[in-house]
TILOTI-910355 format. One record per residue: x, y negated, z negated of N, C-alpha, C, O, CB in turn; residue in three letters. Coordinates in Angstrom, 2 decimals, always signed. Glycine has a CB too. Example, Ala and Ser with C-alpha at 12.3 -4.5 7.8 and 13.67 -1.06 7.14 Angstrom:
      n.c1      n.c2      n.c3     ca.c1     ca.c2     ca.c3      c.c1      c.c2      c.c3      o.c1      o.c2      o.c3     cb.c1     cb.c2     cb.c3   code
    +13.19     +5.69     -7.80    +12.30     +4.50     -7.80    +13.20     +3.30     -7.80    +14.24     +3.32     -8.46    +11.31     +4.47     -9.05    ALA
    +12.85     +2.25     -7.08    +13.67     +1.06     -7.14    +12.90     -0.03     -7.87    +13.41     -1.14     -8.04    +14.08     +0.60     -5.72    SER
This chain:
      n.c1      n.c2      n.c3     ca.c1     ca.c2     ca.c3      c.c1      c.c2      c.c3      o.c1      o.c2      o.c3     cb.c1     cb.c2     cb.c3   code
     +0.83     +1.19     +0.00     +0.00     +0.00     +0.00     +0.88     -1.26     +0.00     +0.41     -2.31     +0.43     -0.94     +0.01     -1.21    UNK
     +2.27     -1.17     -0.52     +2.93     -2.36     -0.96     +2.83     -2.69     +0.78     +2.13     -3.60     +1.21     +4.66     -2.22     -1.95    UNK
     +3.72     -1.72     +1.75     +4.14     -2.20     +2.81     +2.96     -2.19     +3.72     +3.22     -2.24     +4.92     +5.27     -1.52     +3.25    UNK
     +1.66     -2.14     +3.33     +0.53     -2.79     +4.48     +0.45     -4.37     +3.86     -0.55     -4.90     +4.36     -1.36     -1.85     +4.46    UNK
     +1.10     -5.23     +3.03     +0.60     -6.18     +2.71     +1.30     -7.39     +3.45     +2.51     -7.23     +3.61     +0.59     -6.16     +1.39    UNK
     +0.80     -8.45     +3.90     +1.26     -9.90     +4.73     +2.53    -10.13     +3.79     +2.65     -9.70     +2.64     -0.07    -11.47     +4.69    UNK
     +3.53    -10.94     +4.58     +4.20    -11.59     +3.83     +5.20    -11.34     +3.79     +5.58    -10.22     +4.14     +3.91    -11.67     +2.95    UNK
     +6.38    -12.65     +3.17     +7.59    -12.18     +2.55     +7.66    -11.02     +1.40     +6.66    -10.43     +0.98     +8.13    -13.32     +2.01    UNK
     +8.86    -10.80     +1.01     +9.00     -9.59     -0.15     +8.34    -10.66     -1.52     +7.79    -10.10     -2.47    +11.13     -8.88     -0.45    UNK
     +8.45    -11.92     -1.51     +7.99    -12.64     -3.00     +6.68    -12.94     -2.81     +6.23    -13.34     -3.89     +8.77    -14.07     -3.48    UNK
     +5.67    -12.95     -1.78     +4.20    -13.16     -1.81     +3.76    -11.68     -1.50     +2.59    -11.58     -1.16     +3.61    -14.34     -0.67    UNK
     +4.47    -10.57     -1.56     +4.19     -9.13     -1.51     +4.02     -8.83     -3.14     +2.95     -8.54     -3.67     +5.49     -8.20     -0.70    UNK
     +5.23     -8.95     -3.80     +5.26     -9.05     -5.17     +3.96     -9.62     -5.94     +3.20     -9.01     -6.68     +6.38     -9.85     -5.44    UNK
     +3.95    -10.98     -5.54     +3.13    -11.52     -5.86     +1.90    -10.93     -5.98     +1.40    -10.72     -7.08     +3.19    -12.32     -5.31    UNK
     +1.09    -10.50     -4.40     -0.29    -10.29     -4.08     +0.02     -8.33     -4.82     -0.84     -7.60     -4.32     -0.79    -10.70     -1.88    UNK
     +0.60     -7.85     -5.40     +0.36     -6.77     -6.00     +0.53     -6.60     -7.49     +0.25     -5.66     -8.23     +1.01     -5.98     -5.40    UNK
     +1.17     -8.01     -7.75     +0.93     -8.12     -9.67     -0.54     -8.71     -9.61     -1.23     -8.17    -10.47     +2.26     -9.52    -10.78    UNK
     -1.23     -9.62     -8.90     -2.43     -9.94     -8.32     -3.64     -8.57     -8.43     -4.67     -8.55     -9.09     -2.02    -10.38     -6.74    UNK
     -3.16     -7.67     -7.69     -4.18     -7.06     -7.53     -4.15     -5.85     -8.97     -5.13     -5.43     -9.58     -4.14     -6.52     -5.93    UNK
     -2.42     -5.46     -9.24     -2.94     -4.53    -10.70     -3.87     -5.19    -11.94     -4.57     -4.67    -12.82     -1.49     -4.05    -11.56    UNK
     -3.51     -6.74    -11.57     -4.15     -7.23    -12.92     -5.45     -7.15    -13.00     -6.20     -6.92    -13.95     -3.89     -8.56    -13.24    UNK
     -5.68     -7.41    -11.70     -7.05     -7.33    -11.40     -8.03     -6.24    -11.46     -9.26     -6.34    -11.47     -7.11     -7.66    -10.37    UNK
     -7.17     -4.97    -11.50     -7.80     -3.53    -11.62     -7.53     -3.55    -13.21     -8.48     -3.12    -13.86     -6.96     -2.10    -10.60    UNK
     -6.59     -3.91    -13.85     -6.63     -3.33    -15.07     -7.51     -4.52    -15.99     -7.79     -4.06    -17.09     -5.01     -2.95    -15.59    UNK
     -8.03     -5.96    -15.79     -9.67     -6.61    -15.94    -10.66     -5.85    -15.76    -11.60     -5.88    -16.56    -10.07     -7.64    -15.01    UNK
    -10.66     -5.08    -14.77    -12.07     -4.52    -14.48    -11.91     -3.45    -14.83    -13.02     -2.91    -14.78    -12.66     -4.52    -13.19    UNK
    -10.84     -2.41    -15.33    -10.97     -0.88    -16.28    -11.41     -1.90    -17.58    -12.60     -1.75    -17.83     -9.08     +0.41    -16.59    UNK
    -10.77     -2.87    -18.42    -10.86     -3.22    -19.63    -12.31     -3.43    -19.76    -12.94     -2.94    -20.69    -10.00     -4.33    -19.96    UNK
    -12.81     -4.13    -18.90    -14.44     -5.09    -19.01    -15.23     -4.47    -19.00    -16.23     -4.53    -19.72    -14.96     -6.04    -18.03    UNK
    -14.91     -3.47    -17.94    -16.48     -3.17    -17.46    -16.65     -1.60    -17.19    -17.70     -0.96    -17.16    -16.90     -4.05    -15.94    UNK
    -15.23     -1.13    -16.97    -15.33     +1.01    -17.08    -15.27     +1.70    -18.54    -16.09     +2.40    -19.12    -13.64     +1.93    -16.24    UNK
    -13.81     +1.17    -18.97    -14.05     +1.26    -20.37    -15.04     +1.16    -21.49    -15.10     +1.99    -22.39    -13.52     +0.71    -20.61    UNK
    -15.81     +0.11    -21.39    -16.71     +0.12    -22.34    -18.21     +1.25    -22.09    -18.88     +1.86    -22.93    -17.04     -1.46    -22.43    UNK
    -18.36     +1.20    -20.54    -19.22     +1.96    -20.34    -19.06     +3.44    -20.83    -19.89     +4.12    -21.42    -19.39     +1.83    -19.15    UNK
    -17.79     +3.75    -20.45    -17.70     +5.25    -20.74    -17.32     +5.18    -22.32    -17.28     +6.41    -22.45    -16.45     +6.12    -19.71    UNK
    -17.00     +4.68    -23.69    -17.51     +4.40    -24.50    -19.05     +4.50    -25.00    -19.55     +5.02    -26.00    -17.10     +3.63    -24.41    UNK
    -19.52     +3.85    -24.03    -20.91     +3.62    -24.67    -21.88     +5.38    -24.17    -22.96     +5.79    -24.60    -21.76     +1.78    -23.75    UNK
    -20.95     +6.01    -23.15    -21.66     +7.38    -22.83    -20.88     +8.56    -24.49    -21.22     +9.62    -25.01    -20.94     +8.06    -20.63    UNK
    -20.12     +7.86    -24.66    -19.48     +9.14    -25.45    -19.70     +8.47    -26.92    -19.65     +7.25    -27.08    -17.60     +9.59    -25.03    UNK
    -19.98     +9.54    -28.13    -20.38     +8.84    -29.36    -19.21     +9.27    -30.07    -18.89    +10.35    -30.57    -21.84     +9.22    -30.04    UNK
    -18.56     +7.98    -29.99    -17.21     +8.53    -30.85    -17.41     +7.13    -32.23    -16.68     +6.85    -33.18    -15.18     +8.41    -29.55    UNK
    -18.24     +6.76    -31.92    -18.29     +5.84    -32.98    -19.16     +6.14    -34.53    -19.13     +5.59    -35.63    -18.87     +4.66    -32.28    UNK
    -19.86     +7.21    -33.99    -20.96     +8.17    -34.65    -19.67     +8.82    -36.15    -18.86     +9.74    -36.04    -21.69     +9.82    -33.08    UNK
    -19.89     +8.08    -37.19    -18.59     +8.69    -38.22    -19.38     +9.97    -38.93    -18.59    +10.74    -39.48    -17.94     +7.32    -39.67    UNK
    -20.51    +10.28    -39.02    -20.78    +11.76    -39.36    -20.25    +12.89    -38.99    -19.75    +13.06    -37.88    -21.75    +12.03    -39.11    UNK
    -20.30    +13.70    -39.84    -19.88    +15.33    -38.55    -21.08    +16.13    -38.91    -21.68    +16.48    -37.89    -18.05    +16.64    -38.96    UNK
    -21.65    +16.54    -40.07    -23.30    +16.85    -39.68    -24.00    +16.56    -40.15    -23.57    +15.70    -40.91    -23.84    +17.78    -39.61    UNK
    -24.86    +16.66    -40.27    -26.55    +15.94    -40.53    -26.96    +16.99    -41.32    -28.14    +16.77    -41.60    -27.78    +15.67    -39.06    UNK
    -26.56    +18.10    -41.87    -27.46    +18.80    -42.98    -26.51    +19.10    -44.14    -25.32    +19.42    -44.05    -28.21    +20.26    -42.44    UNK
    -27.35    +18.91    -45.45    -26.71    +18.40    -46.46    -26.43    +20.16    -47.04    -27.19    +21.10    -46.83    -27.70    +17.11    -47.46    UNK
    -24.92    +20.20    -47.93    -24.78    +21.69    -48.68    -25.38    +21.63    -49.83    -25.39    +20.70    -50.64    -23.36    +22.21    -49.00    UNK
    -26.08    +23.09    -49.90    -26.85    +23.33    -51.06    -26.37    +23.74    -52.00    -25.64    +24.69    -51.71    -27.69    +23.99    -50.97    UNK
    -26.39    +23.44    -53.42    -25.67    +24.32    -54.18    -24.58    +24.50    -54.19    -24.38    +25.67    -54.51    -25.93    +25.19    -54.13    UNK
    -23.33    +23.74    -53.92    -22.03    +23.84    -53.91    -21.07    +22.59    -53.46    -21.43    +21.43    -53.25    -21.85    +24.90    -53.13    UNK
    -20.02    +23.03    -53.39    -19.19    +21.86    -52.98    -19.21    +21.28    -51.34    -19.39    +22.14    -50.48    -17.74    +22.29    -53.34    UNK
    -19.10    +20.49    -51.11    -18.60    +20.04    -49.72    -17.84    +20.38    -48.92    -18.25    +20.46    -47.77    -18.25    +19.23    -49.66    UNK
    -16.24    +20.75    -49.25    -15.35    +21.33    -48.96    -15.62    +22.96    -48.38    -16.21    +23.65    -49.21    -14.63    +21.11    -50.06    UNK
    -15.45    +23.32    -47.74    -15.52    +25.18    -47.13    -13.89    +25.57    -46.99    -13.56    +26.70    -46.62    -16.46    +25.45    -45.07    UNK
């Protein structure tokens, strides 16, 4: 991809720190959080039914 791009070697440089930044804005903003919001890792339980008669620990 570097060498399909216009330009000297310093507006090549350029237009590809340009474009990672620009992919790694849009993983941060807008992929990331989504796939977050599909997976429940924020959920701090591990189960929902309480032990009877004994300790917590197994």
């Amino acid at each position: 991809m570097f060498r399909q791009l216009p330009g000297p070697l310093w507006v090549r440089i350029s237009a590809s720190m340009l474009l990672i930044a620009a992919a790694v804005a849009l993983l941060f903003d807008i992929v990331f959080p989504w796939i977050f919001s599909l997976a429940a890792l924020s959920d701090p339980t591990i189960g929902t039914a309480p032990v009877q008669g004994g300790t917590t620990w197994r």
